[in-house]
C-alpha positions as CSV (number, residue, x, y, z in Angstrom):
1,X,-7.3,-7.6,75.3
2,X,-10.3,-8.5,73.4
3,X,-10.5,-7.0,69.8
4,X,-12.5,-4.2,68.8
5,X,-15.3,-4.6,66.7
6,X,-14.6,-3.9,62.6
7,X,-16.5,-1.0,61.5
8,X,-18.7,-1.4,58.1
9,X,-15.4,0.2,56.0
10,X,-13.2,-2.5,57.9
11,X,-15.4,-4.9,56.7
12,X,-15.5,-3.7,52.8
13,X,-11.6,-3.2,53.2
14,X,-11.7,-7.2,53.9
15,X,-14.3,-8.3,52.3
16,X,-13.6,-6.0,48.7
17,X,-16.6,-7.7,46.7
18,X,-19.2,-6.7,49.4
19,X,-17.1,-3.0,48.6
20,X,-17.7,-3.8,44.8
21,X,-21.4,-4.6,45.4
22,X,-22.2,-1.8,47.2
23,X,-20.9,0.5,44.2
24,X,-22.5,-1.4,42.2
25,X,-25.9,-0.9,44.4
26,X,-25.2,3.3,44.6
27,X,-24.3,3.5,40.5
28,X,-27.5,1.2,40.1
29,X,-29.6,3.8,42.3
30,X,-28.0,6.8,40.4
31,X,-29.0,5.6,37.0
32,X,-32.1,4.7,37.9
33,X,-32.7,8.5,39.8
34,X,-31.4,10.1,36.9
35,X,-32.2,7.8,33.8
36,X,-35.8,8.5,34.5
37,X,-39.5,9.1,32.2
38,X,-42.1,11.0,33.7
39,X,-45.4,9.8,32.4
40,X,-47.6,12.2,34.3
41,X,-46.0,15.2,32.1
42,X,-47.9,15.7,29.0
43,X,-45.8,16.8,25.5
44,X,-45.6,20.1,25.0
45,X,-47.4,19.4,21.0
46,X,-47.3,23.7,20.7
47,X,-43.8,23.3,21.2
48,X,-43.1,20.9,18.6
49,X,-44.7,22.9,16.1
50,X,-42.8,26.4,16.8
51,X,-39.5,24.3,16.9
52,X,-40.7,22.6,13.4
53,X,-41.3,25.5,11.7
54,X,-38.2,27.3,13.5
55,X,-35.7,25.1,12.5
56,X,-37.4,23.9,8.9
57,X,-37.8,27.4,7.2
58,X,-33.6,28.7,7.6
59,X,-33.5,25.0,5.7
60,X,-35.7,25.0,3.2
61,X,-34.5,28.7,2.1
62,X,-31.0,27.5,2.1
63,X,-31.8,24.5,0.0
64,X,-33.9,27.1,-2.0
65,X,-31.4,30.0,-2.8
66,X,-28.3,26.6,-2.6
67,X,-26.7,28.3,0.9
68,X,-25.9,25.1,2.4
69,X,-22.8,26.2,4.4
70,X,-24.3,29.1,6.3
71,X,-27.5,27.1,6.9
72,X,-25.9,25.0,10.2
73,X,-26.3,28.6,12.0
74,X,-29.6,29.6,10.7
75,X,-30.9,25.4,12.0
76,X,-29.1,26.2,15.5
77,X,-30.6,29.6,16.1
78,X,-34.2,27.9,15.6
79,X,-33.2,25.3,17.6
80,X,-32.3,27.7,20.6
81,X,-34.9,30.3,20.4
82,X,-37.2,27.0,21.7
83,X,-35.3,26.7,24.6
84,X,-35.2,30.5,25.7
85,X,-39.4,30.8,25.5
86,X,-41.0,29.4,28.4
87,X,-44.5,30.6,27.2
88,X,-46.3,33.4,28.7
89,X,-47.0,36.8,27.6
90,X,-46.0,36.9,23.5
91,X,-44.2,40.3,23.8
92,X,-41.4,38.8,26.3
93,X,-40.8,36.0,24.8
94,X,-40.1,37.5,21.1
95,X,-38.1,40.1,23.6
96,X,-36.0,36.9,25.1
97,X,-35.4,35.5,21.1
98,X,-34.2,39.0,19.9
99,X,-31.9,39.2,22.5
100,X,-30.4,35.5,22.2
101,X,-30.3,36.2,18.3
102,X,-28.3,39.1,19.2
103,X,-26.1,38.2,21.0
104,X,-25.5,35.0,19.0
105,X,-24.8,37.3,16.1
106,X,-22.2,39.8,18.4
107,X,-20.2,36.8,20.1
108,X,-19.5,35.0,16.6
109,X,-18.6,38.0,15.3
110,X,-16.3,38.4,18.5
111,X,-15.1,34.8,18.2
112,X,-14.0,35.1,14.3
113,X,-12.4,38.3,14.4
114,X,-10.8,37.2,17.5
115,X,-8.9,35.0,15.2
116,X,-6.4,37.3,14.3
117,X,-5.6,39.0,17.2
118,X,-3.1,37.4,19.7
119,X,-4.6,36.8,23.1
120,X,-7.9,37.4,22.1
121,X,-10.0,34.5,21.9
122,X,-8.8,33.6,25.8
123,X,-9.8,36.9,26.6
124,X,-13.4,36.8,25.1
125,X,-13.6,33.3,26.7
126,X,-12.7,34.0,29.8
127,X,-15.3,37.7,29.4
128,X,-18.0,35.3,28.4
129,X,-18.0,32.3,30.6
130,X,-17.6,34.6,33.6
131,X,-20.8,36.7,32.2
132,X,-22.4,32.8,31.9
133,X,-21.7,32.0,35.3
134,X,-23.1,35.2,36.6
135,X,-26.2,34.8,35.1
136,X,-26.5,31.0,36.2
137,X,-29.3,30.7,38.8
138,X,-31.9,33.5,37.4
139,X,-33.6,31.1,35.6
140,X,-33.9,28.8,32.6
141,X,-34.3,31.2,29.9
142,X,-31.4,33.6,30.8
143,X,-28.9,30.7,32.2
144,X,-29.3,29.5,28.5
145,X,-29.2,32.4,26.8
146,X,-26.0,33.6,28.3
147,X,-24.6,29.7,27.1
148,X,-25.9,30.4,23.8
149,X,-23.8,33.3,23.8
150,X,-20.5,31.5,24.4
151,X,-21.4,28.9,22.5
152,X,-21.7,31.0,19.5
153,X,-18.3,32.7,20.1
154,X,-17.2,29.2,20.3
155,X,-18.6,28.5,17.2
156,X,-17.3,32.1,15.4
157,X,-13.8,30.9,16.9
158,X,-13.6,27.3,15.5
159,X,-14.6,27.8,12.1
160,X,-11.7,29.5,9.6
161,X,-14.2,29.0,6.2
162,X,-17.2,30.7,8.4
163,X,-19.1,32.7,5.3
164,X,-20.3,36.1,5.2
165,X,-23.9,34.9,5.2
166,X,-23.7,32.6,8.2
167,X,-24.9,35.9,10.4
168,X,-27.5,36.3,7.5
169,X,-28.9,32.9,8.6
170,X,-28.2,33.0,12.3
171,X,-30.6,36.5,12.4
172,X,-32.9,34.1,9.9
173,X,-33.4,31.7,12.5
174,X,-34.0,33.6,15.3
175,X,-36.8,35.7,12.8
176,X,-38.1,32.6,12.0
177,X,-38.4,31.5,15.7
178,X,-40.5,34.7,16.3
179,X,-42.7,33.8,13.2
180,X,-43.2,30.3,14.8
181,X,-44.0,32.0,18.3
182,X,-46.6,34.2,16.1
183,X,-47.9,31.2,14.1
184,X,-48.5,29.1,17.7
185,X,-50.4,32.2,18.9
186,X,-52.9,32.3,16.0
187,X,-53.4,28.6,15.7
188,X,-54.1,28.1,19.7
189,X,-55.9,31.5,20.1
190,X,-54.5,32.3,23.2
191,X,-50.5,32.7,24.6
192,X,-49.2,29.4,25.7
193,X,-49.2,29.5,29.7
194,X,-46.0,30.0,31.3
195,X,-43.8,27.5,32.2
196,X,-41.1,28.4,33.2
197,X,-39.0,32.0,34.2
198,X,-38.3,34.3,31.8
199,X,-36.8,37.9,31.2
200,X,-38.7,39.3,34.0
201,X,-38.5,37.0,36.9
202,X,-35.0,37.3,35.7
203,X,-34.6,40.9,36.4
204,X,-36.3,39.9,39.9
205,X,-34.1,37.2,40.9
206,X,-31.1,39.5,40.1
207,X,-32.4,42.4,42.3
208,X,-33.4,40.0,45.2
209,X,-29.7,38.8,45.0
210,X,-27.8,39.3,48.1
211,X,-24.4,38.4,46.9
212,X,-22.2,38.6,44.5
213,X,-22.1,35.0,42.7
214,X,-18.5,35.1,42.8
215,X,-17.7,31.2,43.6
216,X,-20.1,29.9,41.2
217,X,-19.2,32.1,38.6
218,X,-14.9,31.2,39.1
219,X,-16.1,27.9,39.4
220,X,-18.0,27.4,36.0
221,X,-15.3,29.9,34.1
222,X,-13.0,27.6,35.3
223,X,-14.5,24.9,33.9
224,X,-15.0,25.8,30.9
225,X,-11.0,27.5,30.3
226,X,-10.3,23.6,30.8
227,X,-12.4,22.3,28.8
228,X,-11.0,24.6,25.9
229,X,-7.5,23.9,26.9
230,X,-7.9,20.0,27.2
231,X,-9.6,19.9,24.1
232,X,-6.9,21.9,21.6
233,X,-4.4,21.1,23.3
234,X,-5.3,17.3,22.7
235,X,-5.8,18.7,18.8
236,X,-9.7,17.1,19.2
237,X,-11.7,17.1,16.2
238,X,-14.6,20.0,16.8
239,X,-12.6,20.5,19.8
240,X,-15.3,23.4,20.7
241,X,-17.9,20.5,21.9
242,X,-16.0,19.7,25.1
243,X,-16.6,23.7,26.4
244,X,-19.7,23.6,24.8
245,X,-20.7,20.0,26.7
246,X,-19.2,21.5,29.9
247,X,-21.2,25.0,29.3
248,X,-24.8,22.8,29.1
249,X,-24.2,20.4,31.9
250,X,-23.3,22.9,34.2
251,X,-26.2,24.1,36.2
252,X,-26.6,26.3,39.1
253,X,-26.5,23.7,42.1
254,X,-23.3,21.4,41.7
255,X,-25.0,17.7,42.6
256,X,-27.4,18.6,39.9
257,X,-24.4,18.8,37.3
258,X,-23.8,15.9,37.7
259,X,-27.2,13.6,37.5
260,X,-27.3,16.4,34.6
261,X,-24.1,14.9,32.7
262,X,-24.8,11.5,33.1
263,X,-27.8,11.7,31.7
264,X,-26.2,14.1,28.6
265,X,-23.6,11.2,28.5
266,X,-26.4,8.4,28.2
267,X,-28.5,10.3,25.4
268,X,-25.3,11.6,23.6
269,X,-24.0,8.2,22.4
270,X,-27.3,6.8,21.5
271,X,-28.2,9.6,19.5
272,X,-24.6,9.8,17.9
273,X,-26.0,6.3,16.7
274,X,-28.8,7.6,15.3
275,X,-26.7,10.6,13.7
276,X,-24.5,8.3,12.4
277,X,-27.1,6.2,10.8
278,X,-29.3,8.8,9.1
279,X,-26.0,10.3,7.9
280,X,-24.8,7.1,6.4
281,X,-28.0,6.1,4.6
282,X,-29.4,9.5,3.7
283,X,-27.5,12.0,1.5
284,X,-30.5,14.0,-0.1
285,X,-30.3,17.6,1.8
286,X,-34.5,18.2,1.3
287,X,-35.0,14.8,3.3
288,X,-32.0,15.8,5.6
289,X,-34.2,19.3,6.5
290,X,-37.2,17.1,7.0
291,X,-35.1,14.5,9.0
292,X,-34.2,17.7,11.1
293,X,-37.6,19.2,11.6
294,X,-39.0,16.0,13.1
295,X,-35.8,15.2,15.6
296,X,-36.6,19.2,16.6
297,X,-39.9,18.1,17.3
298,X,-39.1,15.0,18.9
299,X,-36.6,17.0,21.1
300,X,-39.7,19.3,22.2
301,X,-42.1,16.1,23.1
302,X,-39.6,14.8,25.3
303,X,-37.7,17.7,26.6
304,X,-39.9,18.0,29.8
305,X,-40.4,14.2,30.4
306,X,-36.8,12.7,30.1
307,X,-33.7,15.0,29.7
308,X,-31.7,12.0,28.5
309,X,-33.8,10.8,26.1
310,X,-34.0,14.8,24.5
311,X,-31.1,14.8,24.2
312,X,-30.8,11.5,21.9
313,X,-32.8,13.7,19.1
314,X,-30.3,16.8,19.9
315,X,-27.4,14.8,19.1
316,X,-28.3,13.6,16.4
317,X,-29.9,16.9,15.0
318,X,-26.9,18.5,15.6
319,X,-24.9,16.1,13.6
320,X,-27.2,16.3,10.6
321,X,-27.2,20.0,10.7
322,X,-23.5,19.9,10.8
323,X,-23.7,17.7,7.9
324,X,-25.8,20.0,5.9
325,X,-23.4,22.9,5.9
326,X,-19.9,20.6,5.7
327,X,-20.4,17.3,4.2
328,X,-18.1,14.6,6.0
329,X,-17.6,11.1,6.9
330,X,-20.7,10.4,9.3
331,X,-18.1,7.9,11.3
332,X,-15.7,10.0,12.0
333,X,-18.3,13.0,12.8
334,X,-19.9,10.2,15.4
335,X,-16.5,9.2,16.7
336,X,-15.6,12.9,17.4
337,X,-19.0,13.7,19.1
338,X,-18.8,10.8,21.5
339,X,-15.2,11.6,22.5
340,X,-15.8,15.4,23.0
341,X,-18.8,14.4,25.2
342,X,-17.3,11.8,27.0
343,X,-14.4,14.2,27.9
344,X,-16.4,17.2,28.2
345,X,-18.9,15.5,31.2
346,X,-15.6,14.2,32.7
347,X,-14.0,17.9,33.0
348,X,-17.5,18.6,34.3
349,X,-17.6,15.7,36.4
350,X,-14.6,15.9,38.4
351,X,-15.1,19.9,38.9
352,X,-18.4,19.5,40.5
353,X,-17.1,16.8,43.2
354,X,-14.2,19.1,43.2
355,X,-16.4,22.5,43.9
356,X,-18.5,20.2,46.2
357,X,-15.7,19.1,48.2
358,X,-14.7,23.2,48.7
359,X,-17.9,24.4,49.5
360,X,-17.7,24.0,52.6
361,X,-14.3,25.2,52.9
362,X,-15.3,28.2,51.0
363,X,-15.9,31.8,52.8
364,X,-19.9,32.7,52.8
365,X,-19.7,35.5,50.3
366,X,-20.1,39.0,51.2
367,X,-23.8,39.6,50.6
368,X,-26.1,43.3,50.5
369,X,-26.8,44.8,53.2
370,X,-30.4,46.2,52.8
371,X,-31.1,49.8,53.5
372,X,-32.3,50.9,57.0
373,X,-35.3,53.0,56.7
């Protein structure tokens, strides 16, 4: 009886280089899908500026008044209110910052005084990530405003010496990301056009919902309850950044996560570099602010042309704002970020093929029925 022909996976069981190569072709393809810079986008130079000024005035009052601790929160809250305004009408968009300030200022609260109450920070966790997954898929501005929100209870959680003032300077920065919203709207004369959804196509994608968002929501809560529980229970340094990488990866469609975390991956340990570098060599805090301002800016010019390459300025602005409130060894603040990240998109990782694998499996859920007339 004459032999059946080998099928191509017989062959790359036999033949395990021509298996090898073919990996190596796919991982080549990925990279090059997702590792990507769009030349026909222009920067976004009105965005620069409102970051600039966002993130530079909590700074340069800090340095002023000599706040340095609180100053990290008032930094990140200018940082932030960039990402929640997606031009258009003025009013909306100062609308969208109070309400990320807010609720910045409410969930640390939450996550420090959850401190001393047994069981509570899990419970806040778990209240938060599953209002985060909820809200994932009505938008830019609202998906990252609702991760804001964890991520600052995350923040409130993690940090025993948090001072009084750092809600002081996390209010601060969102006022100074208004001011900066106001500034842009004299200097250009007219609103900045939209770009992308904000609080009211929010509201409009939530009404047109016909279903509940229940797997997506257990899916990124779950997520993000191993993220936290790999990453104390390992005793991590800044354990929070593996959640926190896990919240910002996760998008709304699964394949998506993950060209999403490779490319956080890729920008994270270059700009961890850079972190590392300006921390080593620079130790004067008025050049520190200015260092921050222009990796804020730089983080704006490429934020809509290359994710990855954003985020090599986020990194390392992060680090350096990190630096300003807590002085540390810029190695070991490098070493920590890289392996937070690296576990964080790993978690991340392995849940999306994971919930990709289960879709399928997974009952449709139970969606609206619309009223007869």
């Amino acid at each position: 009886m004459a032999n059946a022909p080998l099928s191509s996976e017989g062959i790359l069981l036999y033949c395990p280089h021509k298996f090898l190569l073919k990996c190596a072709r796919l991982m080549r393809s990925l990279l090059r899908q997702t590792l990507t810079f769009d030349r026909n986008q222009p920067p976004n130079w009105r965005r620069a500026l409102r970051v600039t000024v966002a993130i530079g005035l909590p700074l340069f009052i800090a340095i002023w008044r000599g706040e340095f601790l609180p100053a990290v929160y008032g930094g990140v809250a200018g940082l932030y209110s960039m990402f929640v305004d997606n031009g258009g009408p003025t009013p909306e968009r100062i609308v969208a910052i109070v309400y990320m300030t807010v609720g910045m200022l409410l969930c640390g609260i939450a996550g420090y005084v959850g401190r001393w109450v047994p069981g509570a920070p899990l419970a806040f966790l778990l209240a938060f990530s599953l209002m985060a997954g909820w809200l994932q898929g009505t938008g830019t501005s609202v998906e990252l405003m609702s991760k804001y929100w964890l991520i600052a209870f995350l923040f409130g959680n993690s940090d025993p010496r948090l001072s009084p003032l750092a809600g002081t300077y996390l209010l601060l920065g969102g006022l100074t990301g208004i001011v900066s919203v106001l500034i842009d709207r004299v200097l250009a004369g007219k609103p900045e056009k939209q770009f992308g959804p904000m609080l009211f196509e929010a509201i409009s994608r939530l009404l047109r919902r016909r279903h509940s968002n229940g797997h997506f929501t257990f899916y990124f809560a779950s997520k993000i309850l191993a993220g936290y529980a790999v990453g104390y229970g390992l005793g991590l340094t800044r354990a929070y950044w593996v959640p926190l990488t896990i919240a910002i990866v996760t998008v709304y469609d699964p394949q998506l996560s993950i060209a999403k975390l490779i490319q956080r991956l890729a920008g994270s340990l270059l700009g961890a570099l850079v972190g590392w570098a300006v921390l080593t060599w620079c130790h004067d805090d008025t050049w520190l602010a200015l260092i921050s301002m222009a990796l804020g800016a730089a983080t704006a010019l490429l934020l809509n042309r290359s994710y990855w390459m954003a985020v090599v300025p986020i990194t390392a602005l992060v680090m350096v704002l990190l630096d300003f409130g807590y002085p540390q060894a810029s190695t070991l603040l490098a070493i920590a970020r890289v392996e937070n990240t690296v576990l964080g998109c790993a978690i991340a990782g392995l849940g999306a093929l994971i919930y990709l694998r289960l879709q399928q499996w997974l009952p449709r859920e139970r969606r609206k029925r619309r009223a007869r007339v």
